[in-house]
C-alpha positions in Angstrom: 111.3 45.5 138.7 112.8 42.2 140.2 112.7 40.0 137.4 113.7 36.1 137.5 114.6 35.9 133.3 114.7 32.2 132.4 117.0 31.8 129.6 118.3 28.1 127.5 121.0 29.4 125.3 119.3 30.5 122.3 119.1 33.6 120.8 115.5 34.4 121.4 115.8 34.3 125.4 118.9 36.4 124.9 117.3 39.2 123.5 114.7 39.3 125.9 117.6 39.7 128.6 118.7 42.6 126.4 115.5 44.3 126.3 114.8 44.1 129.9 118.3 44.9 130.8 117.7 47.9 128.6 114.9 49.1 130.3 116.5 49.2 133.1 114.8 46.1 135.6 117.4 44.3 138.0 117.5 40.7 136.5 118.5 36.9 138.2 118.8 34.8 135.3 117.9 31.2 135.7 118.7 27.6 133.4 116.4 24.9 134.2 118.3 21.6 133.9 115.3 18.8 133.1 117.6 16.3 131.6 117.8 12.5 133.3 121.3 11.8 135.0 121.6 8.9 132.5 121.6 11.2 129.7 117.9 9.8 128.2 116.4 12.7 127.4 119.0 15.5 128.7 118.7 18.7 126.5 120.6 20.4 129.5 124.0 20.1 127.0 126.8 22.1 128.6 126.9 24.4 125.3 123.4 25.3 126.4 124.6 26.4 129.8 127.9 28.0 128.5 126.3 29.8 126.3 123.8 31.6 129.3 126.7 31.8 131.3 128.2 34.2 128.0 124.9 36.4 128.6 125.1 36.6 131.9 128.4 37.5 131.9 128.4 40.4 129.2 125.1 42.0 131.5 126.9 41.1 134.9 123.9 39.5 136.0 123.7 36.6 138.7 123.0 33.2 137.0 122.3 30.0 138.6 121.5 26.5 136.5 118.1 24.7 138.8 117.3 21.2 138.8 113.8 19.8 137.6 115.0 16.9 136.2 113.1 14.7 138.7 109.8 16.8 138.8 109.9 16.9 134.5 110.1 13.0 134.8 107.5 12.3 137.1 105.1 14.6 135.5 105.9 15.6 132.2 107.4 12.4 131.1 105.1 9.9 132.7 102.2 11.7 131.0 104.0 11.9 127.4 104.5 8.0 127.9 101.0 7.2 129.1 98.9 9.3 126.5 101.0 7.4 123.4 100.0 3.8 125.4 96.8 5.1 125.2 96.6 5.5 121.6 96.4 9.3 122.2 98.8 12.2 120.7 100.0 14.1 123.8 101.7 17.4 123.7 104.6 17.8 126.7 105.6 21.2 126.0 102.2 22.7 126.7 102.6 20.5 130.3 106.0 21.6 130.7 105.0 25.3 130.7 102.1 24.5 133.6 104.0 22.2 135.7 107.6 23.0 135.0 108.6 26.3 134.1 105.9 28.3 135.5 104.9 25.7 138.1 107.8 24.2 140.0 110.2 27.1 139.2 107.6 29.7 140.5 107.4 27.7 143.8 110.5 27.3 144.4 112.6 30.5 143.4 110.4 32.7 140.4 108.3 34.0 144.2 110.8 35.8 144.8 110.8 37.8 142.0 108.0 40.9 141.0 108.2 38.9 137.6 109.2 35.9 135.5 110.5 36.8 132.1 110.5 34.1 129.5 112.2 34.3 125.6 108.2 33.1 124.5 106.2 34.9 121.4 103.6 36.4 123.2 102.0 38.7 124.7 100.3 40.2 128.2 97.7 42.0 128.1 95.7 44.5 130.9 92.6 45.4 130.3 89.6 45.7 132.9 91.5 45.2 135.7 92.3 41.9 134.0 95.4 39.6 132.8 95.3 38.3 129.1 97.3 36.0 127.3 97.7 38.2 124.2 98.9 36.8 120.7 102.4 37.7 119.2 103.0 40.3 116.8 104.8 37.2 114.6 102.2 35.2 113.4 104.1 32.1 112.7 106.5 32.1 115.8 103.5 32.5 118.2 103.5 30.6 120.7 100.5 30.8 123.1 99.1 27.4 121.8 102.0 26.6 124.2 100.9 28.6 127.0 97.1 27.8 126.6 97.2 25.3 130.2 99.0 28.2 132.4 96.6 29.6 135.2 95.9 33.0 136.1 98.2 33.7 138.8 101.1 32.2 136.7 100.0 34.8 133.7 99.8 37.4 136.1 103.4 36.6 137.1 104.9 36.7 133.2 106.7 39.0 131.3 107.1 38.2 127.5 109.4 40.9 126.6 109.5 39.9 122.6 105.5 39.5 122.4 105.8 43.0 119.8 108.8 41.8 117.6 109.1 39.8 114.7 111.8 37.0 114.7 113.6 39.0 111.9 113.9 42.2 114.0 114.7 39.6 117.5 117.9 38.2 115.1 118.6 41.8 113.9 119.1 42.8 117.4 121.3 39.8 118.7 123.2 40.4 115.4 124.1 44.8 116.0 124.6 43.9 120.0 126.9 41.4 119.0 125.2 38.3 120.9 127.4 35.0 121.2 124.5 33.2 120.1 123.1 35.3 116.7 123.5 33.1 114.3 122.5 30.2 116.5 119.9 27.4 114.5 116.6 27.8 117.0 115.9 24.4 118.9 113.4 21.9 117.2 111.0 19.1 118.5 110.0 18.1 121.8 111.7 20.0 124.3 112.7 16.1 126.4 114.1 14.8 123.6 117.1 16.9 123.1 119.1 15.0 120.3 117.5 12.0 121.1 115.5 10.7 117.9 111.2 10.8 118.8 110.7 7.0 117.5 114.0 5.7 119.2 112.3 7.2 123.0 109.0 5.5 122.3 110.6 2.5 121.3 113.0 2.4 124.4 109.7 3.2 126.6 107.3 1.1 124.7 108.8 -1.5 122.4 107.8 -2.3 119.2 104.8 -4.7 118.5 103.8 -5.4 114.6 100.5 -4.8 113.6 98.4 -3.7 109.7 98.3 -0.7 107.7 94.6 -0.7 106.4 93.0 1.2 103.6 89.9 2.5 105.9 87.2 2.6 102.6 88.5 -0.8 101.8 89.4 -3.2 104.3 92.4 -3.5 102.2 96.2 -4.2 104.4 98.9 -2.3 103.0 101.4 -2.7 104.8 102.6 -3.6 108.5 103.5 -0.9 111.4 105.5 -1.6 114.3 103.0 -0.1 117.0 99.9 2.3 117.1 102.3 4.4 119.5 104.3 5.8 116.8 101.5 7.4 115.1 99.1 10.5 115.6 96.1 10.8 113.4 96.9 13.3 110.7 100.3 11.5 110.1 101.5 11.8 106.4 105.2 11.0 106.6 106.7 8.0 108.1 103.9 5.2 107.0 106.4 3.4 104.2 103.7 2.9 101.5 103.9 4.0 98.1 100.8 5.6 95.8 100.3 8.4 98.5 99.8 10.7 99.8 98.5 8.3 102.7 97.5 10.0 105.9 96.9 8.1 108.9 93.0 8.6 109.9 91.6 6.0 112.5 93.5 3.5 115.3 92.5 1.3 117.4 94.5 0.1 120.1 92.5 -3.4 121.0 93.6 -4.8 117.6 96.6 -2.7 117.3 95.4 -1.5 113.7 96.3 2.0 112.3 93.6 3.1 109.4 94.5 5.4 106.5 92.9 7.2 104.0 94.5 8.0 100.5 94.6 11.6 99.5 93.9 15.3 100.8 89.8 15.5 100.8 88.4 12.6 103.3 85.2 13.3 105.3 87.4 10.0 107.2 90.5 12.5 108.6 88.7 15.9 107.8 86.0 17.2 109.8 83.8 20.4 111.1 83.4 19.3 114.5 85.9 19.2 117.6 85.2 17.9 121.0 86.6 19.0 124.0 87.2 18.1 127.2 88.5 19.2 130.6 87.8 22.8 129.8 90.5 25.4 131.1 90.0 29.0 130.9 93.1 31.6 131.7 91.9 34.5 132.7 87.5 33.7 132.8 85.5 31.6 131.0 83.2 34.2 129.1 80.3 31.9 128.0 77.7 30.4 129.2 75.2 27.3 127.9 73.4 28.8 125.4 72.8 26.7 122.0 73.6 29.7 119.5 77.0 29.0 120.5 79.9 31.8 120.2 82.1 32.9 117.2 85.8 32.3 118.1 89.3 31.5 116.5 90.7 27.8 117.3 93.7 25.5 116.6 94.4 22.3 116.7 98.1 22.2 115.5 100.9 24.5 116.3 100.7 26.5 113.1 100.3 30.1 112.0 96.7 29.3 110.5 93.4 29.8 113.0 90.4 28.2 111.7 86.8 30.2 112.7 83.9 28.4 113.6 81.5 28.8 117.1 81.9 27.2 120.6 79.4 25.5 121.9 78.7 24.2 126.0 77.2 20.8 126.3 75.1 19.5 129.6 78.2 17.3 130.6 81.1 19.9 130.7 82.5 19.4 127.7 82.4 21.6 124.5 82.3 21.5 120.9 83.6 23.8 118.2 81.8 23.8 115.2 84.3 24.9 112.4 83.3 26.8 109.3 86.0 24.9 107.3 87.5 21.6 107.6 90.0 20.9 110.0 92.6 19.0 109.1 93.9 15.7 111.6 91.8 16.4 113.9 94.0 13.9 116.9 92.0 12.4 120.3 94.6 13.8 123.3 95.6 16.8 121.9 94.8 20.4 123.0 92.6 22.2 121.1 93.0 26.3 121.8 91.0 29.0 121.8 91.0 32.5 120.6 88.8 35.3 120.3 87.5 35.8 116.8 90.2 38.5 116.1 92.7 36.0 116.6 94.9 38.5 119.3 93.6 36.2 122.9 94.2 33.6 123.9 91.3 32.3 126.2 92.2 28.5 126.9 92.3 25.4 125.6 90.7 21.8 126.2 92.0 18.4 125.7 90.8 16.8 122.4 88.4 14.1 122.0 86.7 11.6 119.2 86.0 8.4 117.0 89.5 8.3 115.6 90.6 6.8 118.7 88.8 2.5 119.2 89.8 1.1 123.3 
């Protein structure tokens, strides 16, 4: 096939270019530059591009570097910044995936293409005439938590040519094929940031405003913050209070107050129940309102673990997940993703909702 392989440098893309250069497809490789011209925020470094300009090179493949520098601002960004003001824990590289890389790109050049081949842990699946996002054979480098906003006809379009290797046997192959990039540290954090420091953006963006640390059973303050926006329900490092572990359980934006709770077990950041809303389904949405609910698998975290629990419809279009364990910082803005029960689809996901969160 015609295959538009987006690559950034490291060594997982790489390999995906050597397994589809292997099988013999005719590949355009592509390096989305999302960066700012004023270097806020750029993670477009020129190793990045000198590295894919290596790959390309040693596959004699065409390689162009595309601006969405612009587009990731107006969208990605502006939403980033405006779910923190709200007091809400927003997560830009699910948005990226919808709007940038399998959005913008596919508008502009990835049509071209029979394909779109990305360096992502996951897998396609067909089956019943159908398109599934399908889970990773590696656990903890999945990454269709990530993927849970695409649509349809941008699934349809994917290839995820590593979906059926571990990342021990992906750095095995970059290591026996000689890769420029095999022993190249994987990327970490927020995919804007680049080396720029999470707190240090927000603060840039949003200032800093003082406001209490307060024991939530007691009333008690404990300490001072520096604004609700640097914090996320579930927090545990970062708070500067000694006699912890203190995890951050309740804010409320009005008073700019952030509520904690002192240990693991609180009914005050644990719970069994997760609201959703604005539903989105990938390929169908396979239930219907029923109150017996469905069994299914669900996150709320990028993290190997699934927790189980059913899924119920409510009269105003959201849903609820019932869990059949606790589920640990449960945060309002967030997306919380679906699964069938056997963990290996990945159905959807819908943004998080709850009393943590006081206007």
């Amino acid at each position: 096939m015609k295959i538009a392989g987006l690559i950034s440098g490291g060594v997982d893309s790489a390999v995906a270019v050597h397994r589809l250069v292997e099988e013999g497809h005719d590949l355009h490789l592509f390096y989305i530059r999302i960066g700012m011209d004023n270097d806020e925020g750029d993670c477009a470094a020129e190793e990045d591009i000198e590295m894919c300009r290596l790959i390309a090179a040693r596959y004699h493949l065409p390689f162009d570097v595309v601006s969405l520098h612009q587009e990731y601002w107006d969208n990605v960004m502006e939403y980033a910044l405006e779910t923190v003001r709200r007091g809400l824990t927003p997560n830009p590289d699910i948005m990226c995936n919808k709007i940038i890389k399998f959005g913008y790109f596919e508008q502009r050049w990835g049509h071209e293409f029979d394909r779109t081949a990305t360096g992502h842990y996951a897998s396609r699946i067909e089956r019943d005439g159908k398109v599934w996002l399908g889970t990773a054979v590696d656990p903890v480098k999945d990454q269709t938590d990530f993927l849970a906003r695409i649509s349809y006809d941008q699934l349809s379009h994917i290839l995820f040519p590593l979906g059926d290797l571990p990342k021990s046997r992906v750095r095995e192959i970059a290591v026996a094929t000689h890769m420029p990039n095999a022993y190249r540290k994987d990327s970490q954090g927020i995919c804007f940031l680049g080396k720029i420091n999470y707190n240090d953006f927000i603060r840039r963006h949003l200032g800093t405003l003082h406001g209490p640390i307060i024991e939530i059973e007691t009333g008690r303050k404990l300490g001072e913050h520096n604004g609700y926006w640097f914090h996320t329900i579930g927090q545990r490092k970062g708070l500067g209070l000694s006699g912890g572990p203190w995890y951050v359980v309740k804010k409320n934006t009005a008073d700019n107050a952030i509520y904690v709770s002192n240990g693991y077990d609180c009914e005050k950041q644990y719970g069994h129940s997760v609201h959703m809303t604005e539903m989105h389904f990938i390929t169908e949405n396979p239930w219907t309102d029923g109150a017996d609910g469905v069994k299914v698998a669900f996150k709320n975290r990028h993290s190997p673990e699934f927790v189980h629990g059913k899924l119920y419809s409510l009269p105003d279009g959201e849903m609820v997940m019932e869990s059949e364990e606790k589920i640990q910082g449960i945060a309002p803005g967030q997306f919380g993703v679906i699964y069938t029960p056997d963990e290996k689809i990945c159905l959807g996901s819908g943004i998080i909702t709850g009393r943590n969160i006081v206007l």
